[in-house]
C-alpha positions as CSV (number, residue, x, y, z in Angstrom):
1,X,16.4,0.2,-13.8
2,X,18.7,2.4,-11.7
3,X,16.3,5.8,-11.9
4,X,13.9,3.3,-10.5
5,X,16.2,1.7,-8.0
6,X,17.2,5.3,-6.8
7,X,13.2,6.4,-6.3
8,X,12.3,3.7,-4.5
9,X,15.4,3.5,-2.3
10,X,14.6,7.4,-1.3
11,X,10.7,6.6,-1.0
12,X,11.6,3.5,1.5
13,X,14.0,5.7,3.5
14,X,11.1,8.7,3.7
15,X,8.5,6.0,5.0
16,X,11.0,4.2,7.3
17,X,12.2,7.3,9.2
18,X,11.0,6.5,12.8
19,X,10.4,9.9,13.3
20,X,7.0,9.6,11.1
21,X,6.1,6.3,13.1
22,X,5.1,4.9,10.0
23,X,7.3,1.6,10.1
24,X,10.0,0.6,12.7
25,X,13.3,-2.2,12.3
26,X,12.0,-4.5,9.6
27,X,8.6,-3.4,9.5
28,X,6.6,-2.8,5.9
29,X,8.1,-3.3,2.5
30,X,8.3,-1.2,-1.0
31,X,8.0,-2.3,-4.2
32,X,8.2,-0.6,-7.9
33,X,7.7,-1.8,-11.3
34,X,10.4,-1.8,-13.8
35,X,8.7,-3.2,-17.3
36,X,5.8,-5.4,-18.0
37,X,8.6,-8.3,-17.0
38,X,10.1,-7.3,-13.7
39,X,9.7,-5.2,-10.6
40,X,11.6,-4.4,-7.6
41,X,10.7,-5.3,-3.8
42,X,12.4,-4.7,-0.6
43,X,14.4,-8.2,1.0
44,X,12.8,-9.9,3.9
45,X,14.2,-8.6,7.0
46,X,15.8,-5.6,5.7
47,X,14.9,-2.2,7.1
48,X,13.2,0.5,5.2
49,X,15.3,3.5,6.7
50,X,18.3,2.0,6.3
51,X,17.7,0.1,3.1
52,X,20.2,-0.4,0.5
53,X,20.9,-1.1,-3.2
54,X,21.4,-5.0,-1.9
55,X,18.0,-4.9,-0.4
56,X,16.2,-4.2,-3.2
57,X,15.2,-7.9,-4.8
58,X,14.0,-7.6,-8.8
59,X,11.4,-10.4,-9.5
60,X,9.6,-11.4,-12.4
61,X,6.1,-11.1,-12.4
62,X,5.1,-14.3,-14.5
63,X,7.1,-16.4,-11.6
64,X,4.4,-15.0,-9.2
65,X,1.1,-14.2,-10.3
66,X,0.0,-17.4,-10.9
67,X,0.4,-18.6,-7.4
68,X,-2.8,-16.3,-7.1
69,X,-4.6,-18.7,-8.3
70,X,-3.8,-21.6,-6.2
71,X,-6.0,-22.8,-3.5
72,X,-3.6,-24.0,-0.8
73,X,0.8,-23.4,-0.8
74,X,2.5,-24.9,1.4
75,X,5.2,-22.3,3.4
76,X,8.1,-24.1,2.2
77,X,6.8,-24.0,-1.7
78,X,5.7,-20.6,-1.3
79,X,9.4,-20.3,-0.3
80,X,11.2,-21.6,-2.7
81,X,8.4,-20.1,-5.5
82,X,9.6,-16.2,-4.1
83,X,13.3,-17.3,-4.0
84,X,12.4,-18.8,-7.6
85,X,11.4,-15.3,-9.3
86,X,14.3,-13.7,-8.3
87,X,16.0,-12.5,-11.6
88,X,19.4,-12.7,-9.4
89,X,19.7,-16.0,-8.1
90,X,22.3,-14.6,-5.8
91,X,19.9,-11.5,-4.7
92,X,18.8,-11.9,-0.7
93,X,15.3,-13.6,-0.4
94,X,11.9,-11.1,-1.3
95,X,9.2,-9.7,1.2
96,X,6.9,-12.5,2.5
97,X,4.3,-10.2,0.8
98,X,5.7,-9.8,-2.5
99,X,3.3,-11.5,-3.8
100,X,0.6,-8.6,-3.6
101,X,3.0,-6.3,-4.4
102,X,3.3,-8.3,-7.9
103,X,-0.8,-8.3,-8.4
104,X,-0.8,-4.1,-7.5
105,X,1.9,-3.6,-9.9
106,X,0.2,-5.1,-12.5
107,X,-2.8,-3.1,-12.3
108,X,-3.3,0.0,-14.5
109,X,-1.2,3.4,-13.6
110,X,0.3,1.2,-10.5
111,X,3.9,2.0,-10.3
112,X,5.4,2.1,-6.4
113,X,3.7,0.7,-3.9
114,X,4.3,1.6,0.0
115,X,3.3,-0.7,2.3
116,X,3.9,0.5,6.6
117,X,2.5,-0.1,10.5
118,X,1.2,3.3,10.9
119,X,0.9,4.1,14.5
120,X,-2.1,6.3,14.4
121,X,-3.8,4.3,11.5
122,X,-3.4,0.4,13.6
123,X,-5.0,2.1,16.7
124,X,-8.3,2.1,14.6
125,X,-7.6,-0.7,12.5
126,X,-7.1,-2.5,15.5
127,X,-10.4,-1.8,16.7
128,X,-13.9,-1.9,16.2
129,X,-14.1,1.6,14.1
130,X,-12.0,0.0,11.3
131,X,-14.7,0.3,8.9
132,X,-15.4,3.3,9.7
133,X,-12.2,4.5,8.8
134,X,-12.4,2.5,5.5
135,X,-15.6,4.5,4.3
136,X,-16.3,7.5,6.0
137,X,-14.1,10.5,5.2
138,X,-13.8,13.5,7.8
139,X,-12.0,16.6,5.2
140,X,-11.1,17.3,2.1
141,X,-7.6,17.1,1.8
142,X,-8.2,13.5,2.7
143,X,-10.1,12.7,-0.4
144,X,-7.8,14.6,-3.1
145,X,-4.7,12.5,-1.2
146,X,-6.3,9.0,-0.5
147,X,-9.0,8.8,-2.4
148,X,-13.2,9.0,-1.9
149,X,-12.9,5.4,-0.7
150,X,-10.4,2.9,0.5
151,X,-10.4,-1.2,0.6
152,X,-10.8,-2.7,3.9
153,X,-9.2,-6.2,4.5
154,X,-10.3,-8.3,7.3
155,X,-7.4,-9.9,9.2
156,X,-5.7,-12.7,7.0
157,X,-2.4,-14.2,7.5
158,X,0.5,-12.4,5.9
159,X,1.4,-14.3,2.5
160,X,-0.5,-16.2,0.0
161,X,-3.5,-15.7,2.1
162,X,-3.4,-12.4,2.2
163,X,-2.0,-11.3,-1.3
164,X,-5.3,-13.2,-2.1
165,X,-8.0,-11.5,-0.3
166,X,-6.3,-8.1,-1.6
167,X,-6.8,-9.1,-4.9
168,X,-10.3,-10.4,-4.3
169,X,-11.5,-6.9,-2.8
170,X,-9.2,-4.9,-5.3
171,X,-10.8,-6.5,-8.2
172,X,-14.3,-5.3,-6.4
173,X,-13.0,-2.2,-6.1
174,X,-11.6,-1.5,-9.8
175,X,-15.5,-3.2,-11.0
176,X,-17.0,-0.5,-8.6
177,X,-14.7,2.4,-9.5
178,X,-12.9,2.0,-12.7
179,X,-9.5,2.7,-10.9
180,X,-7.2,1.1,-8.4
181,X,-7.6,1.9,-4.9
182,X,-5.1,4.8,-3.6
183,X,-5.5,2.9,0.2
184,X,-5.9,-0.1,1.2
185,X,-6.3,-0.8,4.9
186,X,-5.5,-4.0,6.7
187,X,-7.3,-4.8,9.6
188,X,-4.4,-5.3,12.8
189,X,-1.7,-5.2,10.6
190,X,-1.4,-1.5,8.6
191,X,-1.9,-0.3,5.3
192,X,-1.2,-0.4,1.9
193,X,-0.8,2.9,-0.7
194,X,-0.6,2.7,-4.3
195,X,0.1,5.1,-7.3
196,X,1.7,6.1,-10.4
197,X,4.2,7.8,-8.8
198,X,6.2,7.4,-5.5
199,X,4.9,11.1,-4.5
200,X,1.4,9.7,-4.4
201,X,2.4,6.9,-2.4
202,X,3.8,9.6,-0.1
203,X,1.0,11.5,0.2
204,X,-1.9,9.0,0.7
205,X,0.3,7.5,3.3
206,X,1.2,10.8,5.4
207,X,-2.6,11.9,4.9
208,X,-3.6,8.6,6.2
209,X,-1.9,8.5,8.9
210,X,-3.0,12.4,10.0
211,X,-6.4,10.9,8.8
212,X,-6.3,8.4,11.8
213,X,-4.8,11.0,14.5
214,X,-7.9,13.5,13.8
215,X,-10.0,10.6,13.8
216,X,-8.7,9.1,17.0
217,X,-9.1,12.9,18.6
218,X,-12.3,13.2,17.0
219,X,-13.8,10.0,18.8
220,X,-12.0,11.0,21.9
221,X,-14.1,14.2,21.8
222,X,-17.4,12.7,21.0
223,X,-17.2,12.1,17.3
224,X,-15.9,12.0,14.5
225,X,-18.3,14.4,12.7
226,X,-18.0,12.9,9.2
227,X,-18.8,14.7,5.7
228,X,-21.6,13.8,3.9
229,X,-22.1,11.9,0.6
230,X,-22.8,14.3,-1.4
231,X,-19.5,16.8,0.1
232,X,-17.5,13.5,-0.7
233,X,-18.9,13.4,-4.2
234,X,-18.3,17.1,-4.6
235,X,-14.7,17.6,-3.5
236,X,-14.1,14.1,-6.0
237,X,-15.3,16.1,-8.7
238,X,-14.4,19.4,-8.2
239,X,-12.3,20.2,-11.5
240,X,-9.7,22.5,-9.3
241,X,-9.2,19.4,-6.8
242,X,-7.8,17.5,-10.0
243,X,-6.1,20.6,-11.1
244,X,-4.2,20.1,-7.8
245,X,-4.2,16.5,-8.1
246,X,-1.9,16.5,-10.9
247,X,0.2,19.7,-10.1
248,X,1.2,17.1,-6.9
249,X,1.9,14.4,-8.7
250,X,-1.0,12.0,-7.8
């Protein structure tokens, strides 16, 4: 568990530094699997740049999952259910959002997941070109990093509600695709990236968020211009763009 610990300790400090206005005080949260049993997610209320070994919460899965698949929670069981699948009774209480973190760590090459309040990528989510964003692409680097097409949530209230609709449209997603989402975007709240490795967390975060300046520029300037389907289709394809895939890690 420590290697684990120690990756997802330096990829929470990376997406909280201020400097990339990804995630400021106790904004988003981390998570990372350990085994089929367990995974790791950052504390409620603890701070991503600043985040220690003590804010790091291990959790079982089978304690959470399930609650999936209830209809209504109230706050106060949902409460004691997260402080209930601590592994470390005495461990400081998980992310309010754990709970999707546990359903995206369960799917298929999902290791780390990185979730922030990207500055550039809430000033679209937080208005009427949010689906554009979603499923539209505007240059290649943004495809190889994040993907030929993200999930787009509408707003739901953080918790059970939410971990819920992300499973919902994930599940679409994998029936569409065959593969987890690398984004997932959250209508006036932030996003979501996913991977096998915390490198392509990284990446499909930091490409999403210059993804969102150039489109912001873009509409300023009387676009965006997007690609079309079939350049989409191609750069997904391309066997040297998953030559490169893999030689970064994603």
């Amino acid at each position: 568990m420590s290697a684990t610990r120690d990756t997802l300790l330096e990829l929470s400090h990376f997406l909280g530094e201020e400097r990339r206005q990804l995630a400021i005080l106790g904004e988003g949260n981390t998570s990372a699997r350990v085994d089929e049993h367990t995974f790791l997610v950052k504390a409620s209320g603890s701070c991503l740049q600043t985040l220690t070994s003590e804010d790091l919460v291990a959790c079982r899965f089978d304690s959470l999952l399930p609650m999936l698949d209830q209809d209504t929670m109230s706050d106060q069981i949902i409460e004691d259910s997260l402080l209930a699948s601590r592994v470390d009774a005495s461990a400081k209480k998980p992310s309010v959002e754990t709970l999707f973190h546990a359903y995206l760590l369960s799917l298929e090459g999902v290791h780390f997941v990185g979730h922030t309040h990207s500055i550039a990528v809430n000033q679209i989510l937080c208005s009427p070109r949010a689906s554009q964003f979603a499923t539209r692409k505007l240059f290649p680097d943004e495809i190889v990093c994040c993907g030929a097409h993200s999930v787009l949530i509408p707003y739901t209230d953080p918790g059970l509600s939410l971990s819920k609709s992300i499973r919902l449209a994930t599940d679409t997603y994998l029936d569409s695709y065959g593969c987890a989402p690398r984004v997932i975007l959250l209508e006036n709240h932030g996003l979501i990236t996913l991977g096998k490795t915390s490198g392509a967390v990284k990446a499909a975060m930091l490409m999403a968020h210059k993804a969102a300046q150039i489109f912001v520029g873009a509409a300023a300037l009387g676009g965006p211009t997007f690609m079309s389907a079939e350049d989409v289709d191609r750069i997904s394809n391309r066997t040297d763009e998953h030559y490169r895939q893999r030689a970064l890690k994603l």
